[in-house]
Structure formats: structure tokens, C-alpha cells
C-alpha positions as a Markdown table, in Angstrom:
| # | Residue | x | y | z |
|---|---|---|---|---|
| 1 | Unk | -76.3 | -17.6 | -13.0 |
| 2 | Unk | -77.4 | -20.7 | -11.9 |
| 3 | Unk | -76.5 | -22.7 | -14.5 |
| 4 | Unk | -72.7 | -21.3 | -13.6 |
| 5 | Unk | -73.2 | -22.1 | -9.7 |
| 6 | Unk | -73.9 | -25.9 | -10.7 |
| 7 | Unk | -71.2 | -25.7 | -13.5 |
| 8 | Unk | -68.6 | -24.9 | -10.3 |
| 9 | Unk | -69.9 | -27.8 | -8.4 |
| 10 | Unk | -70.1 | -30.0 | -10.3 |
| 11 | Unk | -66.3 | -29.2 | -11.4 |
| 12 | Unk | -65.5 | -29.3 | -7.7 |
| 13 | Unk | -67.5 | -33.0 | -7.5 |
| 14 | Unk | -65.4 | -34.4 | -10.0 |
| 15 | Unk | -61.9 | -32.4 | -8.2 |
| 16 | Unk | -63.1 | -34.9 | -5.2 |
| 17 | Unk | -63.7 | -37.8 | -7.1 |
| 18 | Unk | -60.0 | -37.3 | -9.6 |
| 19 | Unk | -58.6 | -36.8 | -5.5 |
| 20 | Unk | -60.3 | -40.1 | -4.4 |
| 21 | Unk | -58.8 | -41.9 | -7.9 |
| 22 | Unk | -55.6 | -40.7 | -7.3 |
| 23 | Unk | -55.6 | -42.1 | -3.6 |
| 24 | Unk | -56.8 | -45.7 | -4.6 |
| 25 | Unk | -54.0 | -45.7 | -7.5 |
| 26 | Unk | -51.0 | -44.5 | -5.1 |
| 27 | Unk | -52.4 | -47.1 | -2.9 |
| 28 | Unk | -52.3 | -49.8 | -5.6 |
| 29 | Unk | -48.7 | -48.7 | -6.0 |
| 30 | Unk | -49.6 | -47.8 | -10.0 |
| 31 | Unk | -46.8 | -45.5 | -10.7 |
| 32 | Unk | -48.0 | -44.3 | -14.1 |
| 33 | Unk | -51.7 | -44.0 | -13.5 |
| 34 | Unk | -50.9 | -42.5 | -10.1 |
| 35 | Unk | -48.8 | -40.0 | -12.7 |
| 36 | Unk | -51.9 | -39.6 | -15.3 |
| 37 | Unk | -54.7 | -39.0 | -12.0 |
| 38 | Unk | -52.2 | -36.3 | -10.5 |
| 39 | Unk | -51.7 | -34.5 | -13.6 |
| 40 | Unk | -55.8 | -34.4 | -14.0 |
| 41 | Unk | -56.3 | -33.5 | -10.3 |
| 42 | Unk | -53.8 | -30.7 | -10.8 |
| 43 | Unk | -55.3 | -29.8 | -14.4 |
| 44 | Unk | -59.2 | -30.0 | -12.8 |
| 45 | Unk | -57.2 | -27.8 | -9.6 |
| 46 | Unk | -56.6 | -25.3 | -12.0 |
| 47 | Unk | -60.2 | -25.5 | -13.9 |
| 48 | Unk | -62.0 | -25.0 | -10.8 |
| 49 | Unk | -59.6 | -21.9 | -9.7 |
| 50 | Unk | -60.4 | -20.4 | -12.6 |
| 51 | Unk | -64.5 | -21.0 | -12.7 |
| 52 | Unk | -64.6 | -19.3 | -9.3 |
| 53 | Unk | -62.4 | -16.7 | -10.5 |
| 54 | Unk | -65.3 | -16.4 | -13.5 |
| 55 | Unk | -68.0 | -16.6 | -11.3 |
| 56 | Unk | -66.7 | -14.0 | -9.0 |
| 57 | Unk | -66.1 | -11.9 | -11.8 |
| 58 | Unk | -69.7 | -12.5 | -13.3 |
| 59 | Unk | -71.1 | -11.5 | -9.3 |
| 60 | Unk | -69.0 | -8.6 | -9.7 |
| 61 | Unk | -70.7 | -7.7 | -13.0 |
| 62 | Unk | -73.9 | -8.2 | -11.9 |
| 63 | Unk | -73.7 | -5.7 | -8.8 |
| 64 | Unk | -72.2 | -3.1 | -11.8 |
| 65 | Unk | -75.3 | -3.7 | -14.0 |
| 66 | Unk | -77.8 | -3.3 | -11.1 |
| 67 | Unk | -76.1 | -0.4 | -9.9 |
| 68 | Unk | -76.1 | 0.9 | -13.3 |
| 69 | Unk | -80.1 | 0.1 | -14.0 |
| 70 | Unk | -80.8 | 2.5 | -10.5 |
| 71 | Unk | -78.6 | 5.1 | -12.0 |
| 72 | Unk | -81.2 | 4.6 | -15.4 |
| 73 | Unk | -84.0 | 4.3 | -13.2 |
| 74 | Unk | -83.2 | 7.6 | -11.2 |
| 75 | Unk | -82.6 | 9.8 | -15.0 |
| 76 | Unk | -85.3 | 8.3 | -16.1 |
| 77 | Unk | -87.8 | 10.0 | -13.4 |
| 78 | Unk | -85.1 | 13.0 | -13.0 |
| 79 | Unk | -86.5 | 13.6 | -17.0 |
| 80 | Unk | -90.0 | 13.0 | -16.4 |
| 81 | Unk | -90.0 | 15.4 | -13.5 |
| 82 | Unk | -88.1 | 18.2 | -15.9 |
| 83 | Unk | -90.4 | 17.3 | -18.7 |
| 84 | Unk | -93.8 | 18.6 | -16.5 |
């Protein structure tokens, strides 16, 4: 879990630093790098859309497997108290 959280930002570090490349270049007038940086800020836009869609899904999961280990937890003392 957090191996995922610094996965995200560290994808959204290097979103800022592809953003910051791509600035410098369009400043430099360097039409075809400026071309190449855009495609790989769009490319690392879409990366990092999709790891927080993954790591909301992943928080999502995690609330369904805890809620899920109570529900265990409560037939497990439900048994024991039919059991006596």
C-alpha cells in the first residue's frame, strides 16, 4: 500500500519534471523535441490517471476486505456462542 502511494508520486514527480522539459524546449524554440516531451507529458498524463484510478480501486478493496473480515469475525463468535 505504501509501496503504491510512493509509486503515484513518484509518477507525478516525474509528470512535473517531463512539464518543466517541455517548457525549456518550447522555449528554445525545438520543434521536434518540444513534439517528443509533449507526447511523453501526455503519455505520463495518462499513466498517472490511471495509477490513481488503481489506487483508488485498491482503497476501495481494502474497505471490502475489512468489512468482510468483521462479517468473519462476527460468525465466528455467532458459532462459538451456538456451540456452548
Amino acid at each position: 500500500h505504501k509501496k503504491l502511494l510512493n509509486s503515484y508520486e513518484s509518477l507525478l514527480n516525474n509528470h512535473a519534471v517531463l512539464k518543466e522539459d517541455y517548457v525549456a524546449l518550447l522555449e528554445n524554440n525545438s520543434d521536434y523535441y518540444a513534439e517528443y516531451y509533449h507526447l511523453l507529458v501526455q503519455e505520463n498524463s495518462v499513466l498517472v490517471k490511471r495509477n490513481l484510478e488503481l489506487f483508488e480501486e485498491i482503497e476501495w478493496l481494502h474497505e471490502e476486505i475489512r468489512i468482510l473480515y468483521d462479517e468473519i469475525e462476527k460468525l465466528k463468535k455467532r458459532n462459538e456462542s451456538l456451540s456452548c
